[in-house]
N, C-alpha and C positions, 0 to 999 in steps of 0.2 A: 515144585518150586513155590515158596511163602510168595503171597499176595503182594502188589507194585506197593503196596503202601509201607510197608514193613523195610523195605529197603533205602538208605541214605547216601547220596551219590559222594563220589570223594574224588578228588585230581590229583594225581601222585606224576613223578618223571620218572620215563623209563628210564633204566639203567645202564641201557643197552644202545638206544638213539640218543637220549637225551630230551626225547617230546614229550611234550605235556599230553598227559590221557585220563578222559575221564572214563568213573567204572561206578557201580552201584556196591556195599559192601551190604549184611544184614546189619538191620536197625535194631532189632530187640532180638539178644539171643541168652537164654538164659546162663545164669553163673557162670562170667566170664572171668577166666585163671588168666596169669600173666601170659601166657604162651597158644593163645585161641587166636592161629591164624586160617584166614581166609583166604584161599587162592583166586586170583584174577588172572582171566586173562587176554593180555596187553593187544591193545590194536594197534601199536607203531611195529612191535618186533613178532607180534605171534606169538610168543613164548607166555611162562605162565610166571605170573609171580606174587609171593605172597605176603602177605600185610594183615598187622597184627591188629587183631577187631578191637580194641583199647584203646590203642593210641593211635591207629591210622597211619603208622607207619608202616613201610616196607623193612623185611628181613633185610639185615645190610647196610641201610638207610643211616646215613649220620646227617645227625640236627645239630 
């Protein structure tokens, strides 16, 4: 696991409850493509979900 520093925390709503969770994604990852996602996972439901290290969005996710 990269060093506490390297990582940048983010708040996303599960999908699944509805509750706001916080999570750490990576801060610096080299050449990142449209589709570099990072799996988290969620303390409201337990499941795993993934969010795209660019935008910070979740798969699924409408802005």
């Amino acid at each position: 696991m990269a060093d506490r520093k390297t990582w940048r925390p983010i708040i996303f709503s599960c999908p699944n409850t509805g509750d706001r969770v916080q999570s750490l994604l990576p801060d610096e990852t080299p050449e990142l493509g449209t589709d570099d996602l990072h799996p988290v996972t969620c303390a409201a439901c337990d499941g795993v979900h993934f969010i795209n290290l660019r935008t910070g969005a979740m798969i699924g996710e409408r802005r």
